[in-house]
C-alpha positions as CSV (number, residue, x, y, z in Angstrom):
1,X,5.9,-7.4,2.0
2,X,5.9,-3.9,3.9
3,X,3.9,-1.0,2.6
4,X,3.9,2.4,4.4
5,X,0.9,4.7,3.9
6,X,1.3,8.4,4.7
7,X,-1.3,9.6,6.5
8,X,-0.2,13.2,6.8
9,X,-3.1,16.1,6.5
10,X,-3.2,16.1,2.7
11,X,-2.5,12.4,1.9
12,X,-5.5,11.7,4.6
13,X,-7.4,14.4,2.2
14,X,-6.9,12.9,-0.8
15,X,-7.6,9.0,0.5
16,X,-5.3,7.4,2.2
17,X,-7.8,6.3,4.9
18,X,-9.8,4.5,2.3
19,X,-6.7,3.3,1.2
20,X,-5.8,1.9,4.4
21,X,-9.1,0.1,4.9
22,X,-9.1,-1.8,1.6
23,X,-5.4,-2.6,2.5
24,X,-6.2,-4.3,5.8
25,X,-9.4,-6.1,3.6
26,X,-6.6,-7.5,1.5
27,X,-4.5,-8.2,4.2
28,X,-6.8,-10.4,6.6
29,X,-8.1,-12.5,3.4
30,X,-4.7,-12.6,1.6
31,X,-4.1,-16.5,1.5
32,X,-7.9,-16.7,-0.2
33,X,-6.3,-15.2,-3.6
34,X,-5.0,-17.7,-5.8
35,X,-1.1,-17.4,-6.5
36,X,-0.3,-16.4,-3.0
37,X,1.8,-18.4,-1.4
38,X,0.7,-20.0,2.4
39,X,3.8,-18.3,4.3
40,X,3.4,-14.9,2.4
41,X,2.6,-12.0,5.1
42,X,1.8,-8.5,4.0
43,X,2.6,-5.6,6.8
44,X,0.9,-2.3,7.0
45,X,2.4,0.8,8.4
46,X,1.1,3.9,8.9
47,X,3.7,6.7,8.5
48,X,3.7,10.5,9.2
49,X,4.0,12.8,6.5
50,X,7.4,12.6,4.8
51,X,7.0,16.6,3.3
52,X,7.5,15.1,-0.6
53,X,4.0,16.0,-0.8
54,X,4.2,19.3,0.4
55,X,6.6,19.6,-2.6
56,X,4.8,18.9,-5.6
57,X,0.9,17.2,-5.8
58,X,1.7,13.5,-4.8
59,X,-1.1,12.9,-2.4
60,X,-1.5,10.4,-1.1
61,X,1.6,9.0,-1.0
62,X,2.0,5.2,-0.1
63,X,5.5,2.9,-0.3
64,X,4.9,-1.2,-1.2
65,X,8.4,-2.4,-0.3
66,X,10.1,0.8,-0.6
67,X,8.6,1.5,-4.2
68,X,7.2,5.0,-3.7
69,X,3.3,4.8,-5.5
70,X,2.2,8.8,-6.0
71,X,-1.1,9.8,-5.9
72,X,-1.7,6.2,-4.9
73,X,-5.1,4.4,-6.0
74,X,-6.2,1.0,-4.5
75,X,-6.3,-1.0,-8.0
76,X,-2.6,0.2,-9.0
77,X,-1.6,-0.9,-5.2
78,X,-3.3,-3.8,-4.9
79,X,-1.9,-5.1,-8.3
80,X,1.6,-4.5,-7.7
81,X,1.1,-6.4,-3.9
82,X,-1.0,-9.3,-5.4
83,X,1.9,-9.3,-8.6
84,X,5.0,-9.0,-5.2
85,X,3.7,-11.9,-3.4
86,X,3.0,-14.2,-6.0
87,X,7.1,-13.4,-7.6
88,X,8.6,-14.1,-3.9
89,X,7.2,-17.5,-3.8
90,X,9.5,-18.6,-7.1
């Protein structure tokens, strides 16, 4: 699974550092939550600004496998990851 964080000067503003951190958490003790399969690997990119957010309020902006999350919060991202990995193993 590939999720993109912006971390343009208002997505940075608005979290996406915090964001990251809890993301690489996840990602170095993935296997320890139940459902997830042994093989599953979860990459973390960090991505300059894309402009959408310069558009309209969106901040901070992050992508789990091209699924665009606006004004992204770690419990909504971490759910759809967790939810993800646990539908590629079937």
């Amino acid at each position: 699974m590939d999720v993109k964080i912006c971390t343009g000067a208002k997505c940075t503003l608005y979290g996406a550092s915090g964001i990251i951190e809890q993301l690489e958490e996840l990602q170095e003790n993935l296997h320890e939550y139940p459902g997830i399969p042994a093989d599953a690997v979860l990459n973390i990119e960090i991505i300059r600004c894309d402009r959408r957010c310069k558009e309209k309020k969106v901040s901070p902006l992050v992508f789990v496998d091209d699924v665009a999350f606006e004004n992204a919060k770690v419990p909504e991202l971490m759910e759809a990851i967790l939810n993800g990995l646990e539908k590629e193993k079937a």
